[in-house]
C-alpha positions in Angstrom: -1.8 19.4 66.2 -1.2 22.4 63.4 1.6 24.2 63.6 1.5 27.5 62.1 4.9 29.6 61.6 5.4 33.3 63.6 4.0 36.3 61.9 3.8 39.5 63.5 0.0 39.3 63.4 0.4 36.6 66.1 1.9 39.1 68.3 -0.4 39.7 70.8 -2.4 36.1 71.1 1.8 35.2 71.5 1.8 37.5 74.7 -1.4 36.6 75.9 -0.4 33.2 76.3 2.5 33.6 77.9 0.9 35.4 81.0 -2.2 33.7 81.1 -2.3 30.2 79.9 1.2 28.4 79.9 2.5 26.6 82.3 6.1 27.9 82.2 6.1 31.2 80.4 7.6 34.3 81.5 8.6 37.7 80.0 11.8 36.6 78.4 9.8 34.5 76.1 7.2 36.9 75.1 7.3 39.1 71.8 7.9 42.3 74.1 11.1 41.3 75.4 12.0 39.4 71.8 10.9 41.7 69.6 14.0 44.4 71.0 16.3 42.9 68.8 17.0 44.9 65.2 15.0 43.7 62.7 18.1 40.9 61.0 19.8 40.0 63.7 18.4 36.9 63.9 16.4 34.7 61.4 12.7 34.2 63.3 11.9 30.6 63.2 8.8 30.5 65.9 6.4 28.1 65.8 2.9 28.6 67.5 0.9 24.8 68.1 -2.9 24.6 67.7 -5.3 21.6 68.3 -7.9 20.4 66.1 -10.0 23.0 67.5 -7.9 26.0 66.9 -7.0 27.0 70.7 -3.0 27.8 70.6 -1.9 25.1 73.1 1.8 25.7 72.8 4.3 27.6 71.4 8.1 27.9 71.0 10.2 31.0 70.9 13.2 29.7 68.1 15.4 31.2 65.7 17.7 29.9 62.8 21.5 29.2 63.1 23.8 28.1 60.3 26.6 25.3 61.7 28.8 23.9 59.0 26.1 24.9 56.4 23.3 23.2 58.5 19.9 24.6 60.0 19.4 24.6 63.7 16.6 25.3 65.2 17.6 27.2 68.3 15.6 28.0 70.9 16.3 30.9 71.6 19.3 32.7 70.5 17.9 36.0 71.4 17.2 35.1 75.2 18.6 33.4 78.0 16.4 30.5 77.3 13.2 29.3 74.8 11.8 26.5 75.5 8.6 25.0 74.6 5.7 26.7 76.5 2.6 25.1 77.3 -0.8 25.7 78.1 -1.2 24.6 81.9 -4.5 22.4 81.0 -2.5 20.9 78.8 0.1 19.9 81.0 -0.7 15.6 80.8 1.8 13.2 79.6 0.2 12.0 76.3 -0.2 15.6 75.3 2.9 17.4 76.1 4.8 14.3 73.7 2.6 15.2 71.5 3.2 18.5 71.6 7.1 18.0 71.1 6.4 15.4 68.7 4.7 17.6 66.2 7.3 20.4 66.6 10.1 18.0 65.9 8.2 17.1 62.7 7.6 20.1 61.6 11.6 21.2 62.0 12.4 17.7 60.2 9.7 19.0 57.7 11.1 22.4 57.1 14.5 21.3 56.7 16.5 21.4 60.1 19.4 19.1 60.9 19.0 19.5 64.9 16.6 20.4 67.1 18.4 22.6 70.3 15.5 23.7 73.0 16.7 25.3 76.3 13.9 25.0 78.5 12.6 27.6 81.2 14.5 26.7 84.1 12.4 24.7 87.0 13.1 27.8 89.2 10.9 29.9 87.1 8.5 28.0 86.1 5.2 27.9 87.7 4.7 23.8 87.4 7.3 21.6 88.1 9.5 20.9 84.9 10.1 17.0 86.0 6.8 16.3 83.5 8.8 18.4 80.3 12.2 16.5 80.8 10.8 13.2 80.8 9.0 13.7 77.6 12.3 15.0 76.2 14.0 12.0 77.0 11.3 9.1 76.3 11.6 11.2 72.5 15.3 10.4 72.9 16.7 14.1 73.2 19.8 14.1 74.6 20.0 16.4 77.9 22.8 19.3 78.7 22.7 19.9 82.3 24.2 23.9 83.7 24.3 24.2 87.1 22.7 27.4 88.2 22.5 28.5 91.9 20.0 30.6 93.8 19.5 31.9 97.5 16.2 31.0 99.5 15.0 33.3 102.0 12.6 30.9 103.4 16.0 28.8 104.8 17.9 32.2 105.3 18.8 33.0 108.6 17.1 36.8 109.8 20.7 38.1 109.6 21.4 37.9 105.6 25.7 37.9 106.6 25.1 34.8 109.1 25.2 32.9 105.8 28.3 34.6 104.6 31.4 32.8 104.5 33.6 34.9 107.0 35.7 36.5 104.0 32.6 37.6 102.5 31.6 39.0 105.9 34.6 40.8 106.3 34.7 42.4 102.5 30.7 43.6 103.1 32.0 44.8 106.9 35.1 46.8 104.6 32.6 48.1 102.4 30.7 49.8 104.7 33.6 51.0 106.9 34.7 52.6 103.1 31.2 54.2 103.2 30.1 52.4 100.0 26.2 52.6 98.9 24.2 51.5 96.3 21.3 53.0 94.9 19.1 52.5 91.2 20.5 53.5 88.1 18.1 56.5 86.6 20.5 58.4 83.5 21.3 56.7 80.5 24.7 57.6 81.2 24.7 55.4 84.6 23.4 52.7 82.5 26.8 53.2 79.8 28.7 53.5 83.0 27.4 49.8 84.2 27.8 48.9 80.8 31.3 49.9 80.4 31.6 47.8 83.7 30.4 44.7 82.4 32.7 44.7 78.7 35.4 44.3 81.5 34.4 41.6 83.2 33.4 39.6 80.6 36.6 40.4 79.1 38.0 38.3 81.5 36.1 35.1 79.7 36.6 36.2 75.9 33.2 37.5 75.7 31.1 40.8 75.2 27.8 41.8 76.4 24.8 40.7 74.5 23.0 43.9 75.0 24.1 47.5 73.9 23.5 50.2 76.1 20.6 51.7 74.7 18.9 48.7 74.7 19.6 48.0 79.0 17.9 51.4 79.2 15.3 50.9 76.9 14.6 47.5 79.1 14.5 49.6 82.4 12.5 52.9 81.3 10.3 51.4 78.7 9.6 48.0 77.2 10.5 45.7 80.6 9.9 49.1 83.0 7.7 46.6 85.5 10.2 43.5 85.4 14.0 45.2 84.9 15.8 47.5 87.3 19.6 48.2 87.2 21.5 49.0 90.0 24.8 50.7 91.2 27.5 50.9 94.1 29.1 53.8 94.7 32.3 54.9 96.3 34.8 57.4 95.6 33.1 59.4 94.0 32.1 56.9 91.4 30.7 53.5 90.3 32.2 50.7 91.4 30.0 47.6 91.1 26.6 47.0 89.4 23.8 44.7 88.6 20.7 44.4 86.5 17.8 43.0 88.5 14.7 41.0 86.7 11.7 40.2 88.3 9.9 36.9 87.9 6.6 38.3 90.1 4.3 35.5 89.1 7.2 32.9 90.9 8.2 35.4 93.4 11.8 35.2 92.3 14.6 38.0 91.5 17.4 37.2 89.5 20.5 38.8 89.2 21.9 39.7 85.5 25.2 41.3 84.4 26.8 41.9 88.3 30.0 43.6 87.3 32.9 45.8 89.3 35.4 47.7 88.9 38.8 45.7 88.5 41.2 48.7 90.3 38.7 48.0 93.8 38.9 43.8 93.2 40.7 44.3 96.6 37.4 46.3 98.6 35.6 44.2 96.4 32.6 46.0 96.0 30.8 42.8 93.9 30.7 41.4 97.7 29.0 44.6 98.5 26.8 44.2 95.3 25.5 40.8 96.5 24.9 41.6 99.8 22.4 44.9 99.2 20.6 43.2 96.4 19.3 39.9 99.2 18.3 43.1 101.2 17.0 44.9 99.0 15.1 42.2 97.5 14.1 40.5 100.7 12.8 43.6 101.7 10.5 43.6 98.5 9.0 40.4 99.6 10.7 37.9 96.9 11.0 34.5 98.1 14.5 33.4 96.2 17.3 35.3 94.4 18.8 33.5 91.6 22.4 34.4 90.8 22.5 32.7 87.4 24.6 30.0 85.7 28.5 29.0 86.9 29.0 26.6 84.0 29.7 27.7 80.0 29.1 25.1 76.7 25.8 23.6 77.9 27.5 22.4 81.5 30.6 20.8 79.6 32.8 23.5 81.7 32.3 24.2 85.5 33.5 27.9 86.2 35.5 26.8 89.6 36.1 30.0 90.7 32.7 31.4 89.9 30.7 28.1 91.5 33.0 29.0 94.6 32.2 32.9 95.1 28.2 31.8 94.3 28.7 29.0 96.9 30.3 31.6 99.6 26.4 33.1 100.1 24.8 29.9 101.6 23.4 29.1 97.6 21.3 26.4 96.8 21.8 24.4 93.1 19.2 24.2 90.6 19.7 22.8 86.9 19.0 24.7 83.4 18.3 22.3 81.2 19.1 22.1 77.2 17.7 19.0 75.2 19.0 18.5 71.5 18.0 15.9 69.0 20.0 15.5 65.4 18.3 14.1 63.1 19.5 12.1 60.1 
C-alpha cells in the first residue's frame, strides 16, 4: 500500500470515492462538506491509500491536534466523525488490516504520538461495521464506545404517539391544542433565529455551536442543498423549537442535528412537538430510521442521564459510535 498525503488536486477522485466505491462513506466525509471550514482552522492531515496498482482503495478524512506539545492524528475534528473509508471490494479481512496497518505506519512515520479514528457509525454505513472493529482491535486499538439512539419505522406502530411515553403524548396533545406548527426554515434570518436557539441550549452543557450561521445556511441553500434541511416550530408568533435534518439517502436514514427550544416554553415544551413532526415528516418521505444522535460526551466516559431518558421516551433503539485510539511509544 502507498499512502499519498491530501492535496487539493485530489479533490474530486476524494468525492468520487466516497459515493461510489467505499463501503462506509457518506457526505460528511467528503471534501464538499469538509472543505466549508476557513482555510486555518484546522491543520489537513488526510491521507488517501493506493495499491500496487494505483486504484485509491482507502482513504481517511484526518486533521492535526496539538495535546501537551504532541501530534494527534484526529479523525476528524471538522465532522462528526472520520473514519477510515474503504473500497467495498476491498472489504476482506487480510486487506482492511492492511489497510490500517499502513496508515498507522505512516502516522508513526510522520511523527504522530496517537492515532484517534472515529469511525462512520454502523447505522450509516452501507456494510456492516463488525469486519472494521475487529481489525481495530486484533491491531490492539483501544475502543471508546457512545451510545447513540435511533427510531425504526419498520417496528413503529402506524400511530407514531402509540410509542410515546404518555407525558410525551400529552406535551405533543398540548402543542397542538396551543396551535403550534412547524414548517422549513427558508431566510437566513430564520436560520440566525435557530441558531440563536441552539447557543442556548448548549449553554446548558458549557458548549457553543460548531457551526456559525452563515455557514447552516450555506449547508441548506448551497453546498449540502440535497442532504441538509433546517426546520422550525412556531407559536406565538415566533420560533420556538428547531432542528437541522440530514439525509443519509443511500442508507435510507434521517438524522436529527442541533434540535433546540426556546427555554421561556420548556413548560409547552415545543422540543416534544419538534420530535414528534420530524418522525412524520420523515416517515412520510419514505426513510426507514431516524437517528437522534449521541446521549453520551468524552468518548462514552459520561452517560447524559437526562438526555438518554427523553431519547428513550420515543420507543428508541441503541446503536454504538465507535472511536478506536492507539498511542504509540
Amino acid at each position: 500500500m502507498k499512502i499519498v498525503k491530501y492535496e487539493s488536486t485530489y479533490e474530486d477522485i476524494w468525492d468520487s470515492f466516497i459515493t461510489e466505491k467505499s463501503c462506509n462513506g457518506t457526505f460528511l466525509q467528503s471534501r464538499r462538506f469538509l472543505n466549508y471550514h476557513p482555510e486555518g482552522r484546522f491543520a489537513d492531515t488526510s491521507y488517501l491509500v493506493f495499491n500496487d496498482k494505483q486504484h485509491l482503495v482507502a482513504v481517511c478524512p484526518a486533521c492535526e491536534i496539538i495535546e501537551d506539545g504532541k501530534k494527534i492524528f484526529y479523525s476528524h475534528s471538522g465532522s462528526t466523525y472520520g473514519g477510515i473509508l474503504i473500497d467495498r471490494k476491498l472489504y476482506k479481512t487480510v486487506k482492511v488490516i492492511e489497510i490500517i496497518r499502513s496508515i498507522e505506519e505512516q502516522c508513526r512515520a510522520d511523527g504522530f504520538s496517537r492515532m484517534l479514528i472515529k469511525q462512520t457509525p454502523s447505522l450509516l454505513a452501507a456494510e456492516s461495521a463488525d469486519l472494521i472493529q475487529y481489525c481495530f482491535y486484533y491491531l490492539e486499538f483501544q475502543c471508546c464506545n457512545e451510545l447513540n439512539l435511533y427510531v425504526d419505522f419498520e417496528s413503529y406502530k402506524e400511530d407514531i404517539m402509540a410509542e410515546f411515553s404518555q407525558g410525551k403524548r400529552t406535551d405533543v396533545h398540548n402543542c397542538q391544542k396551543r396551535g403550534l406548527y412547524y414548517r422549513k426554515l427558508t431566510t437566513y434570518e430564520e436560520i440566525t433565529e435557530l441558531h440563536r436557539l441552539l447557543e442556548i441550549t448548549l449553554a446548558k452543557y458549557r458548549k457553543k455551536p460548531v457551526h456559525t450561521p452563515e455557514e447552516l445556511y450555506e449547508f441548506q441553500t448551497k453546498r449540502l442543498h440535497e442532504e441538509c434541511e433546517c426546520f422550525g416550530v412556531f407559536g406565538d408568533d415566533k420560533m420556538l423549537a428547531a432542528s437541522m435534518m440530514f439525509y443519509f439517502n443511500n442508507v435510507e436514514i434521517a438524522h436529527a442535528q442541533y434540535l433546540c427550544a426556546e427555554p421561556d416554553y420548556k413548560q409547552l415544551s415545543p422540543m416534544t412537538f419538534m420530535y414528534y413532526v420530524m418522525l412524520v415528516e420523515m416517515r412520510k418521505r419514505g426513510y426507514k430510521k431516524v437517528s437522534w444522535g449521541v446521549a453520551t460526551e468524552d468518548f462514552g466516559q459520561y452517560l447524559n442521564e437526562g438526555l438518554v431518558k427523553s431519547k428513550e421516551y420515543y420507543g428508541s433503539k441503541y446503536g454504538v459510535n465507535q472511536t478506536f485510539i492507539k498511542d504509540f511509544n
